[in-house]
C-alpha positions as CSV (number, residue, x, y, z in Angstrom):
1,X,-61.6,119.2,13.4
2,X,-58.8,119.5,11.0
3,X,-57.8,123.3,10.5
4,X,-57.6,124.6,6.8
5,X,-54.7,123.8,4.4
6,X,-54.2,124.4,1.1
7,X,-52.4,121.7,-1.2
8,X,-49.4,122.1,-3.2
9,X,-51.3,121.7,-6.7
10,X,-48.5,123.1,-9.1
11,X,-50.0,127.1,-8.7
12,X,-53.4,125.9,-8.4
13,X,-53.6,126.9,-4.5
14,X,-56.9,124.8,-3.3
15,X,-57.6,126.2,0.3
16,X,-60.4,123.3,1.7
17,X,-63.2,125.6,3.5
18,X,-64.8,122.3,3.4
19,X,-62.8,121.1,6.5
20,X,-64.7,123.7,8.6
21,X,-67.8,122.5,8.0
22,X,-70.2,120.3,10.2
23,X,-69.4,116.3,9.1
24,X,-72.3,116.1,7.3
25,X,-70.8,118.8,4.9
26,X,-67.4,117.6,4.9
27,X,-68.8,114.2,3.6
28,X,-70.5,115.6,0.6
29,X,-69.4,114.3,-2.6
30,X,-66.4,116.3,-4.1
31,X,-66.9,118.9,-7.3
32,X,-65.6,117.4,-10.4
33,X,-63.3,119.9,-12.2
34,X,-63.0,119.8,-15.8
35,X,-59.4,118.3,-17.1
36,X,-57.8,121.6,-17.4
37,X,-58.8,122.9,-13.9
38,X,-58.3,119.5,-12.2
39,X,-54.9,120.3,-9.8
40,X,-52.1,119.0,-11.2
41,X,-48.8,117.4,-9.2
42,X,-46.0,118.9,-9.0
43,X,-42.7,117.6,-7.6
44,X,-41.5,117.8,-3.7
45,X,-38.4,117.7,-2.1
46,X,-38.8,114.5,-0.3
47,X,-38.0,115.4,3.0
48,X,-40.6,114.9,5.7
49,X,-42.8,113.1,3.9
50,X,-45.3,110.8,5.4
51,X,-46.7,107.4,3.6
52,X,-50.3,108.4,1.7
53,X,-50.4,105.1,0.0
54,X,-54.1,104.3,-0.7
55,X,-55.5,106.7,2.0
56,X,-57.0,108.7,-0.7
57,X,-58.8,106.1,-2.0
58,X,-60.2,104.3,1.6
59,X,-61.4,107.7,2.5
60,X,-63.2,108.3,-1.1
61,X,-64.8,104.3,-0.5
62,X,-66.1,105.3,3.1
63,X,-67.5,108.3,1.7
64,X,-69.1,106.3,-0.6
65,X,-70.6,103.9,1.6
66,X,-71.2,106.4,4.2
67,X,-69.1,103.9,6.8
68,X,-69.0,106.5,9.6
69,X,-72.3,107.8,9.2
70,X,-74.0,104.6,9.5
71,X,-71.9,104.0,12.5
72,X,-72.1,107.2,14.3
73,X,-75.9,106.8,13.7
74,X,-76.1,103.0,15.1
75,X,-73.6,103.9,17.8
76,X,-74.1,108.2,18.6
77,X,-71.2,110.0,21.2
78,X,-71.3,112.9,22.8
79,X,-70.7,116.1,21.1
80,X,-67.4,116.8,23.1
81,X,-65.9,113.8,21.7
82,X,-62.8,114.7,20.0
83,X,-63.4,111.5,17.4
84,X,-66.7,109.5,16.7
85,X,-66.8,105.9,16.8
86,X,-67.3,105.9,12.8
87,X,-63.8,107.8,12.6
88,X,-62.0,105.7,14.8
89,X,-63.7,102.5,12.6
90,X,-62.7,104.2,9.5
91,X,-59.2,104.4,10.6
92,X,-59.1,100.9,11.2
93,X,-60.3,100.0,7.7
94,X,-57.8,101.9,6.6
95,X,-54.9,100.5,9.1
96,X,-56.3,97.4,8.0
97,X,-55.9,98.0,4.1
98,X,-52.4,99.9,4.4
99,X,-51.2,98.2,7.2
100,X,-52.2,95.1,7.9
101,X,-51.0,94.2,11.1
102,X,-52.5,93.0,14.6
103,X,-54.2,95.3,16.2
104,X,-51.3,97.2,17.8
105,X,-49.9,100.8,17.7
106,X,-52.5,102.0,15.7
107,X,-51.3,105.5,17.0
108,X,-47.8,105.1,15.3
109,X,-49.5,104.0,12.2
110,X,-51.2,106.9,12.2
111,X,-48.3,109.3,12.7
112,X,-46.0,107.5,10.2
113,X,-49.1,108.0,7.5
114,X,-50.8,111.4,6.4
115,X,-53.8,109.8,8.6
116,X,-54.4,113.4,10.0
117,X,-54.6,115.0,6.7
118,X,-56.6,112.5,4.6
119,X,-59.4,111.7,7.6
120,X,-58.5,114.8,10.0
121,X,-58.1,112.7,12.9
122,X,-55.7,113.5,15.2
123,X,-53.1,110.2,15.9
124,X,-53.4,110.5,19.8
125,X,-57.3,110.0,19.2
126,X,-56.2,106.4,18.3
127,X,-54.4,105.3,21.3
128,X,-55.6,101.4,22.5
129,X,-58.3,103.1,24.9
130,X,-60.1,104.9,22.3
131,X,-59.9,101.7,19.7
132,X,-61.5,99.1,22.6
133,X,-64.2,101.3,23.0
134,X,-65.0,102.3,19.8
135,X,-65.2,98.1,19.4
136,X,-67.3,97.6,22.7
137,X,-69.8,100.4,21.6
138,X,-69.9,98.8,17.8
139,X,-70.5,95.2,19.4
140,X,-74.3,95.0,20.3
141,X,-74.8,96.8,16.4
142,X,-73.3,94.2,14.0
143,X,-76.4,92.7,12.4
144,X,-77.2,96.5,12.1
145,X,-74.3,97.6,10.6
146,X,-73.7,95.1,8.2
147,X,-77.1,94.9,6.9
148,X,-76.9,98.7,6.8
149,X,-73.2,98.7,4.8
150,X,-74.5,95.9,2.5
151,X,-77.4,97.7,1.6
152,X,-75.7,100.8,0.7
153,X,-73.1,99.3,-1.2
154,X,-75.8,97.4,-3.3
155,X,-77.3,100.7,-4.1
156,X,-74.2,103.1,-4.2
157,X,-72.3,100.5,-6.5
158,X,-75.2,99.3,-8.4
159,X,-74.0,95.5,-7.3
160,X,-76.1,92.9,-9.0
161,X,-76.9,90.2,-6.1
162,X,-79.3,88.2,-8.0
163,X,-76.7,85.6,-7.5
164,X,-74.8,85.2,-3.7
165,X,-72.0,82.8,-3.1
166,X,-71.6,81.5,0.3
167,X,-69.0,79.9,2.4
168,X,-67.6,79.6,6.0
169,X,-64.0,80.0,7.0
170,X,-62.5,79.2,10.8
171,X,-60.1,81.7,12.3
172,X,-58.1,80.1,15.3
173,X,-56.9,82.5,18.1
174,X,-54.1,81.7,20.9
175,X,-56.0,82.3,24.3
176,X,-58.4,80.5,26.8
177,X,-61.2,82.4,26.3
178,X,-62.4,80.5,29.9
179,X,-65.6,83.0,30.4
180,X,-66.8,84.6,27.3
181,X,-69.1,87.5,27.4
182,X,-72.3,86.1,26.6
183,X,-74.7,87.3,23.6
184,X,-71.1,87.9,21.7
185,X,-69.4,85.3,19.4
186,X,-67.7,82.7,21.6
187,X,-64.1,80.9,21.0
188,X,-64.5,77.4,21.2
189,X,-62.8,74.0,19.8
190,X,-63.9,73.2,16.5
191,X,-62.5,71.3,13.3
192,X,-60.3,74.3,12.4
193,X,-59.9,75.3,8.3
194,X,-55.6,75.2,9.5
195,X,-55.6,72.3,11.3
196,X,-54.4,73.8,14.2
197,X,-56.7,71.5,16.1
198,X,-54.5,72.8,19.5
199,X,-56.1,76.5,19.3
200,X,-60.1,77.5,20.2
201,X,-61.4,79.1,17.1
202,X,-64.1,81.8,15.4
203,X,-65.7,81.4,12.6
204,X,-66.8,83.8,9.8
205,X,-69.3,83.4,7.4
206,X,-69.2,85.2,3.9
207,X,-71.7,86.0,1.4
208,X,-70.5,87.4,-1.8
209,X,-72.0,88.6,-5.1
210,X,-71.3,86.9,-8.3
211,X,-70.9,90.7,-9.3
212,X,-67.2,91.3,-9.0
213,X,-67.3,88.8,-5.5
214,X,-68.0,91.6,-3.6
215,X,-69.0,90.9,0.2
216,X,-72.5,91.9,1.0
217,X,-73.0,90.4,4.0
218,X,-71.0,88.6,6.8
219,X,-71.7,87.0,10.3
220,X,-69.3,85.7,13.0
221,X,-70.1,82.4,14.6
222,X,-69.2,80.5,17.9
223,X,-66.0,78.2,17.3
224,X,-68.0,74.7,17.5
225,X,-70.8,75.9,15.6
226,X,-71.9,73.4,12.8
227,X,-72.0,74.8,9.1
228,X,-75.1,73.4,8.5
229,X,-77.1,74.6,11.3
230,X,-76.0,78.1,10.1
231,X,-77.4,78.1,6.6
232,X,-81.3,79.0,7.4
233,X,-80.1,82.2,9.7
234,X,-77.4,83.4,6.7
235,X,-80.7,82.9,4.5
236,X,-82.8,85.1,6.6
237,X,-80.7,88.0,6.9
238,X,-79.3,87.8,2.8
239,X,-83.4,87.7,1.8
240,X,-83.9,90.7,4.1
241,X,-80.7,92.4,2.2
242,X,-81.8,91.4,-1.2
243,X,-85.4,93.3,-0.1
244,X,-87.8,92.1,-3.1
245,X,-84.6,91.1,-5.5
246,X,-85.3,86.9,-6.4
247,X,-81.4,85.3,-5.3
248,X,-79.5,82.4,-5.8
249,X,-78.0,80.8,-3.1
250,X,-74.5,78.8,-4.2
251,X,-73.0,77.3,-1.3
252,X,-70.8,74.2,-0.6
253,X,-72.1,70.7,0.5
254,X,-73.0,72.1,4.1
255,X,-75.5,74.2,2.8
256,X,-77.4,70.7,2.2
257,X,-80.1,69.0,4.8
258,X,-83.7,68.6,5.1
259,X,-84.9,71.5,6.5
260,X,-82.1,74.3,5.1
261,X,-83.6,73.2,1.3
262,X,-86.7,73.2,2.4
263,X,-86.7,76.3,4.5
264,X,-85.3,78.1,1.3
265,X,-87.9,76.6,-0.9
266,X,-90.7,77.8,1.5
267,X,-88.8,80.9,1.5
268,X,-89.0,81.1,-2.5
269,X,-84.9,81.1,-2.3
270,X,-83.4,79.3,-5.4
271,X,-79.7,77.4,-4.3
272,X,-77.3,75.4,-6.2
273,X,-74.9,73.0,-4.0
274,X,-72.8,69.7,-4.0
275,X,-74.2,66.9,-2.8
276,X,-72.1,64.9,-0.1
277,X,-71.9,61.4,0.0
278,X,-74.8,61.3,2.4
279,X,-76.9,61.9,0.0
280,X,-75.6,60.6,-3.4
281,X,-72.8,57.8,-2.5
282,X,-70.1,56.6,-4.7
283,X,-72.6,54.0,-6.1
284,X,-74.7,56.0,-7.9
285,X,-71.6,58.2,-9.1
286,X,-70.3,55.3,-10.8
287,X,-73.9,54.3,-12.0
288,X,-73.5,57.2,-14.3
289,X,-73.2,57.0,-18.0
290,X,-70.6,58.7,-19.6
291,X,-71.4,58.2,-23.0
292,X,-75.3,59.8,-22.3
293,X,-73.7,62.8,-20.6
294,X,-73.9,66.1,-22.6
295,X,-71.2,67.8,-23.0
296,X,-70.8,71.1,-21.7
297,X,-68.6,74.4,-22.9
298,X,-67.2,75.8,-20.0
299,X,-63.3,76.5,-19.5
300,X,-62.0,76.8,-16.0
301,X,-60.2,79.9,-15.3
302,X,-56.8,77.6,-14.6
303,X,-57.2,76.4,-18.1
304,X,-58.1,79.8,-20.0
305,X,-54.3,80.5,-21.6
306,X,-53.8,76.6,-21.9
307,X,-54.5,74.9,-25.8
308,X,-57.7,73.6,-26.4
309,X,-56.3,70.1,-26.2
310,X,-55.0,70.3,-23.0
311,X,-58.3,72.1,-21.2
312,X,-60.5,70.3,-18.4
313,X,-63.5,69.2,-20.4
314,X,-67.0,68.3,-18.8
315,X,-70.4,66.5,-19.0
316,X,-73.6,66.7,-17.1
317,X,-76.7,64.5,-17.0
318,X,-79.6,64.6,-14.9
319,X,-82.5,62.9,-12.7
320,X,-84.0,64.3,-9.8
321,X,-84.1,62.8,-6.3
322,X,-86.2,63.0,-2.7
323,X,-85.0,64.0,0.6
324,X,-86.6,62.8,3.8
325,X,-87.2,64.6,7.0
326,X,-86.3,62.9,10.5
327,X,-90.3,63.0,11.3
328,X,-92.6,60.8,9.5
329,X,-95.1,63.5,8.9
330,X,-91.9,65.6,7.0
331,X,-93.5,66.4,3.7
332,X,-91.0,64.7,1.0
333,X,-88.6,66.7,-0.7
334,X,-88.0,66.5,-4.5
335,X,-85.2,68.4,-5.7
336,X,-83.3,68.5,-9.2
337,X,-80.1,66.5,-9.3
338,X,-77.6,67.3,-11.7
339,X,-74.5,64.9,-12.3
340,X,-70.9,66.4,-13.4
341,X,-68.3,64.5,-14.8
342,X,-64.7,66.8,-15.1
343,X,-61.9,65.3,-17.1
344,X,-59.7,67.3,-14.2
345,X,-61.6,65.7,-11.4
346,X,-61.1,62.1,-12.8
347,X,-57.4,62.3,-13.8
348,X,-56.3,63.5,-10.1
349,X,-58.7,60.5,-8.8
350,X,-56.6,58.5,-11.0
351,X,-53.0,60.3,-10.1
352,X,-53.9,60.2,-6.5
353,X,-55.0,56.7,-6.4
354,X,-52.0,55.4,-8.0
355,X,-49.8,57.3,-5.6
356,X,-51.7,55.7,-2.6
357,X,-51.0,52.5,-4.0
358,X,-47.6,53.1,-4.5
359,X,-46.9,54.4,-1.1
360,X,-49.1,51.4,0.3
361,X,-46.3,48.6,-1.7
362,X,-43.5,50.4,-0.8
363,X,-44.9,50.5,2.8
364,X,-45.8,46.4,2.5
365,X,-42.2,45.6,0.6
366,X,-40.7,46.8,3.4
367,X,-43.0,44.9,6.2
368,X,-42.5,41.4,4.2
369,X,-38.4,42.5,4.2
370,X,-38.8,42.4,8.1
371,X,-41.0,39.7,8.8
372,X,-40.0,37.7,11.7
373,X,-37.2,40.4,12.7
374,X,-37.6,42.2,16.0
375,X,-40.3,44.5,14.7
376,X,-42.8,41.9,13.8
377,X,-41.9,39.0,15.6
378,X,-45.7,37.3,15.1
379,X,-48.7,37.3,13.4
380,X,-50.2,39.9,15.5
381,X,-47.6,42.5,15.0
382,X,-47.9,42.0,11.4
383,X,-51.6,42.2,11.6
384,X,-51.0,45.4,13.6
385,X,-49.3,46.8,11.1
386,X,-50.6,46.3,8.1
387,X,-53.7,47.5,9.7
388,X,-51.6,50.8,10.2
389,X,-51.0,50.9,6.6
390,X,-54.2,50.3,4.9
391,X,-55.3,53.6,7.7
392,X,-52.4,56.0,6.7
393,X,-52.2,55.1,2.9
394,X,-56.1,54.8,2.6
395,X,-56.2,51.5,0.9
396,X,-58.0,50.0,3.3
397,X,-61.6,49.4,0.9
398,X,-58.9,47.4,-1.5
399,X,-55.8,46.1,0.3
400,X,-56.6,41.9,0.8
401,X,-53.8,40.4,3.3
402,X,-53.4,37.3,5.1
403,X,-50.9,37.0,7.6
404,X,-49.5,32.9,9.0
405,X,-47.2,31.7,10.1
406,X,-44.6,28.6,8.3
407,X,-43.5,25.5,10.0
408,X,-40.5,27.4,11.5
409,X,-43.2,29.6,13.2
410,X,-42.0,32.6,11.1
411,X,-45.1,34.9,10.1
412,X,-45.6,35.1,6.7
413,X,-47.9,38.1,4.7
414,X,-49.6,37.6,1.4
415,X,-51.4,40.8,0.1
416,X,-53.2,41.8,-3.1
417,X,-55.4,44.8,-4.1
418,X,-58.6,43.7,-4.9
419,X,-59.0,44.3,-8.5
420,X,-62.9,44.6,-8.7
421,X,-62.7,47.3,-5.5
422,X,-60.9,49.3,-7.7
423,X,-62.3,49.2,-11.2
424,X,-65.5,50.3,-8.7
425,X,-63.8,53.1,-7.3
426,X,-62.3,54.2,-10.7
427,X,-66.2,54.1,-12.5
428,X,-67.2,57.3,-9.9
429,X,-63.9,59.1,-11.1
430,X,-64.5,62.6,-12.1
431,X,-68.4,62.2,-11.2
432,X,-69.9,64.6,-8.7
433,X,-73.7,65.6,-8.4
434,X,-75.2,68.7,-7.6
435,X,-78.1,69.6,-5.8
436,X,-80.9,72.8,-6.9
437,X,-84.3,73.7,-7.0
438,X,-83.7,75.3,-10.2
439,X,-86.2,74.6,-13.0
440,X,-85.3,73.1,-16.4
441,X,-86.9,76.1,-17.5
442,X,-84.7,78.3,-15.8
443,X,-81.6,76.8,-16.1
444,X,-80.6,73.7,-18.2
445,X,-78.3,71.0,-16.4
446,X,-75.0,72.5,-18.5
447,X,-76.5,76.3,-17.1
448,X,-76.6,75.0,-13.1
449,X,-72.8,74.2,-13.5
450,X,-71.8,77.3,-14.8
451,X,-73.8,79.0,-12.2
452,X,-72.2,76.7,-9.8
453,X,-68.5,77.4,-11.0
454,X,-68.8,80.6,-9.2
455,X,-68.4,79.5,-6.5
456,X,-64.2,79.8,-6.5
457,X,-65.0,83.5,-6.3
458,X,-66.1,83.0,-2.3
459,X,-62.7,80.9,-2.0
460,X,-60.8,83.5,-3.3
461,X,-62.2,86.3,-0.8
462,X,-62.0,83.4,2.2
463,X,-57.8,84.4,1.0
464,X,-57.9,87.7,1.0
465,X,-59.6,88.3,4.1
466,X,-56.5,86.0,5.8
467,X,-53.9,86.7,3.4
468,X,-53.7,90.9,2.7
469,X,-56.0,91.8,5.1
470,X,-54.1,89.4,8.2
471,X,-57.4,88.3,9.9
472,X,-54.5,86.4,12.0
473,X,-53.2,86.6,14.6
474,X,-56.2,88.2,16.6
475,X,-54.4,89.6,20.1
476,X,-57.8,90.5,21.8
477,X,-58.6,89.4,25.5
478,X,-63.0,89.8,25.1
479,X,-64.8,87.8,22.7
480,X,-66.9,91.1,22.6
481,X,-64.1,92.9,20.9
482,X,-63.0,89.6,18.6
483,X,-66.7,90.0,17.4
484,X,-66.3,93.8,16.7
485,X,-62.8,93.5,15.1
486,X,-64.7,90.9,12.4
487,X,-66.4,93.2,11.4
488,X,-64.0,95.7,10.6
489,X,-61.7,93.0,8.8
490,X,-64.9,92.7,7.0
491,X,-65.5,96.0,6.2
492,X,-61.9,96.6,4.7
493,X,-62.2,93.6,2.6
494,X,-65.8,95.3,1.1
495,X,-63.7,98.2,0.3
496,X,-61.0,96.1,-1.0
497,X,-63.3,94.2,-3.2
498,X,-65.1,97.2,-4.5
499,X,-61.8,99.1,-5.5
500,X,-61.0,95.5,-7.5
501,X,-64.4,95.6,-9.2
502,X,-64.6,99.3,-10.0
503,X,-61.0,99.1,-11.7
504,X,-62.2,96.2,-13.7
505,X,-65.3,97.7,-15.3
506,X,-63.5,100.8,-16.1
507,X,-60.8,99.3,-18.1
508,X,-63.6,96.9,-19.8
509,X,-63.2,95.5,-22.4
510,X,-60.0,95.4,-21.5
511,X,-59.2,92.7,-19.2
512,X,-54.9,93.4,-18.6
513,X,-53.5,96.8,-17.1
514,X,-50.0,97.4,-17.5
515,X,-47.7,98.1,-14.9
516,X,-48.6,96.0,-12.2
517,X,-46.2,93.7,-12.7
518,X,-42.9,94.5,-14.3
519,X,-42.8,92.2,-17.5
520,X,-46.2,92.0,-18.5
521,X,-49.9,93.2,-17.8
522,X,-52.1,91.8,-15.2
523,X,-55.5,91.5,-14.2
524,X,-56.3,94.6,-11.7
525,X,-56.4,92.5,-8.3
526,X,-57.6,94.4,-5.1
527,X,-53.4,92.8,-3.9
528,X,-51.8,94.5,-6.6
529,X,-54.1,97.4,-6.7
530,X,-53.2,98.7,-3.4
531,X,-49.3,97.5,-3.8
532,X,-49.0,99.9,-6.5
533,X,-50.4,102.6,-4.7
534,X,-48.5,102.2,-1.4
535,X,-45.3,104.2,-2.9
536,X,-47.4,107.1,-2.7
537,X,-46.0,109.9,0.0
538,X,-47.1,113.5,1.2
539,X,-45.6,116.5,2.4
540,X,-46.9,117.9,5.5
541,X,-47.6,121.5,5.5
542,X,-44.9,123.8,7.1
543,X,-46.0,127.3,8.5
544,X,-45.3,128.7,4.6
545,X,-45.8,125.8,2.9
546,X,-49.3,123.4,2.4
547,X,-49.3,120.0,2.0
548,X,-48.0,118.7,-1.4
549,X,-47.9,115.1,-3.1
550,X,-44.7,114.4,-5.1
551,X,-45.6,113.6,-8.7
552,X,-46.6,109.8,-9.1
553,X,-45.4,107.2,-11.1
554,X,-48.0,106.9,-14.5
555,X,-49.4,103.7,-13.2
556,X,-50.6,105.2,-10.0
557,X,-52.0,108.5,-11.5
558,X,-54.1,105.9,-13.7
559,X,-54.9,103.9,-10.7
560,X,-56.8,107.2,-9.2
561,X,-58.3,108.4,-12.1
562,X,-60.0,104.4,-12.7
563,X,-61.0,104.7,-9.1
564,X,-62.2,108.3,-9.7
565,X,-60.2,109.1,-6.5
566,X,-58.5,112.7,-6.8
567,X,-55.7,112.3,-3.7
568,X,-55.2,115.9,-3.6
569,X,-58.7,116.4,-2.1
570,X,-58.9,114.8,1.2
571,X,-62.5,115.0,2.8
């Protein structure tokens, strides 16, 4: 328990009596002074000084969300502990959103920052032993905690989740991972998201609002799970976090079989999602009429400072379609079928095409240059290789070649693209189809794909939680603890999402804040958010002197007083 100490406040001496107080005190929400009483900062010698960066504001989060009481409840100690397992997983959050590192000297960390002063945890108290098991005791309580978390940030924030956006992302690890503890998340080969088809993997399933693309809910899988078979669980557990609120599900093409849409439906869980070519083939795509299709008035974000002229446009038309079960006595499934068409899509069908074909005649000039050299002295090394080519430059549903040989028993190659194969091709550019159980009545065909366009926001969090945050490299030797430190990687991109969403809705209507970058405002991003803060520093106290906080910079005083965050009152 941290002693007392008063902060440097510019004359306004503050001594915390709060900090001798049971924890339950301690985490009490802060007074709010009026402006003129509020402590003010006054200028240190920099000498000292520790890194404060965005403590303040982690700590005011947890205490928001009540992060270490809902672990210390889920996962008690005894009352000689110098630290409870909430602290410890606080600190870690932290580490994680000032520091993000793998899991390694947390202890330095702590030193090098004012972690002691901000969360009153001594640095020793994170040393490797006391971080392992504060992640084996947290292990058997996920699903407890996270529904837990969720719910209170639904609640604390007011976060609208009448709309959920949900994806899967694989995390690959460097290990064997021979004998994995069993009921815990296991490593195993999958089709990894990095193509690093050489390393076992995790995987991690998000579920984010279309509120600010905040994550409510996550779940760690095994590393060959499929995506599909993964949906009806993720349902289950979001329906129990929604409690009574009516959701809709957005979620890629895997979220798509027989019995996910219709356990959803029997579940009374509305979903929008793409349909794969399983389902709807290229045939129909290019069945489409473009002409009939409405269009619609949407702009996509990439396209919002761009002229008029030179934006994506699109149009949607629809029908509806049945799905089949495996088992003849499957009842059949209707479902609502919308079909897209993006002038975006349909010119890099058209780019990319022409590139392939490009690649594929260079590829063939060459092979006719060579024919009946030492490379392709016959028919069947010709064969061999343009078979090789149609693979690599996937041309093979339009590449027509015929390989002889002349009277001097030289192979010879003729080769065309089939003309018809392509204009085929070409009539599905642009088209995709969607797949919903959405009425007309509550959403028209042009509503379902702006509903559906959310779905970059899920994309975007699958980058911060392995950009910022450094899900990877993971340098953990039990699955049980690879689990566990999920979670917290989870956890600190919740808090890092939240600080992103309550910055934007208190500089609304205002969408720009200047400052965070050098030439020109910017959209208030959870990445630039805590850059700007990281410059902050504090003074330890001396035996004469308390703690004090050099003045900031005007953008990060701003920062705080968006966030509501006052850094010279730790908790």
């Amino acid at each position: 328990m941290r002693a007392p100490v008063a902060w440097n406040t510019g004359g306004l001496s503050c001594g915390l009596s709060e900090c001798m107080q049971p924890r339950s005190a301690s985490r009490s929400a802060p007074t709010t002074l009026p402006p003129a009483a509020r402590p003010r900062y006054v200028y240190v010698p920099p000498s000292r000084e520790k890194a404060l960066g965005a403590l303040p504001v982690v700590a005011e989060f947890c205490r928001r969300l009540d992060l270490a009481g809902i672990v210390d409840r889920a996962c008690p100690v005894r009352e000689v502990a110098l630290v409870t397992h909430g602290q410890v997983i606080e600190a870690l959050v932290a580490n994680r959103l000032t520091s993000p590192t793998p899991l390694w000297r947390v202890e330095d960390w702590a030193r090098a920052w004012a972690v002691t002063e901000v969360f009153g945890i001594d640095p020793a108290c994170l040393n490797d032993d006391r971080i392992g098991r504060a992640l084996d005791a947290i292990a058997p309580e996920l699903d407890r905690l996270v529904g837990s978390v969720g719910a209170r940030a639904i609640t604390a924030f007011g976060l609208d989740v009448t709309r959920l956006h949900w994806d899967l992302t694989s995390i690959s690890l460097f290990g064997a991972y021979d004998d994995p503890e069993a009921g815990f998340v296991a490593p195993r080969w999958g089709k990894p998201k990095d193509r690093r088809s050489d390393l076992k993997q995790v995987q991690t399933g998000l579920a984010v609002t279309g509120d600010g693309g905040v994550p409510v809910f996550h779940r760690a899988y095994d590393g060959g799970a499929g995506e599909t078979a993964q949906v009806i669980g993720a349902m289950t557990a979001l329906k129990q976090l929604a409690g009574r609120r009516r959701f809709l599900v957005v979620g890629d093409s895997k979220l798509v079989s027989y019995a996910n849409l219709r356990a959803m439906g029997q579940a009374g869980v509305v979903f929008i999602a793409p349909a794969s070519k399983t389902y709807v083939d290229a045939d129909v795509l290019a069945a489409q009429d473009l002409k009939a299709a409405t269009p619609v008035d949407h702009v996509a974000s990439r396209d919002q400072h761009k002229p008029p002229d030179q934006r994506g446009r699109y149009r949607v038309t629809e029908d509806t379609m049945t799905l089949h079960g495996k088992r003849t006595r499957d009842p059949a499934l209707p479902v609502r079928r919308v079909f897209v068409w993006s002038s975006a899509r349909a010119d890099a069908a058209r780019a990319n095409r022409a590139r392939k074909l490009d690649r594929a005649r260079d590829d063939l000039g060459r092979l006719t240059r060579g024919l009946g050299g030492r490379h392709y002295p016959d028919p069947d090394a010709v064969t061999a290789r343009v078979g090789a080519i149609a693979a690599s430059r996937r041309v093979k549903d339009y590449l027509r070649a015929q390989v002889d040989t002349n009277q001097a028993g030289k192979p010879t190659l003729a080769w065309s693209f089939d003309q018809a194969a392509l204009d085929a091709e070409q009539a599905a550019d642009g088209w995709y189809a969607l797949l919903t159980n959405l009425t007309p009545a509550q959403a028209d065909a042009a509503e379902v794909l702006h509903r559906f366009k959310g779905q970059e926001v899920v994309e975007r969090r699958m980058g911060a939680f392995k950009g910022p945050l450094a899900v990877a490299p993971l340098f953990l030797k039990s699955n049980r603890r690879i689990a566990a430190l999920i979670t917290v990687i989870c956890l600190a991109l919740l808090l890092f999402c939240l600080v992103e969403r309550q910055a934007r809705r208190a500089i609304a209507p205002a969408t720009m804040l200047n400052g965070l970058y050098v030439r020109r405002p910017a959209k208030p991003t959870g990445r630039l958010i805590f850059q700007a803060l990281a410059s902050l520093r504090l003074v330890p106290a001396t035996a004469t002197d308390p703690p004090g906080i050099p003045r900031p910079p005007p953008l990060q005083a701003r920062l705080m007083e968006l966030l509501n965050v006052d850094p010279t009152q730790p908790r």
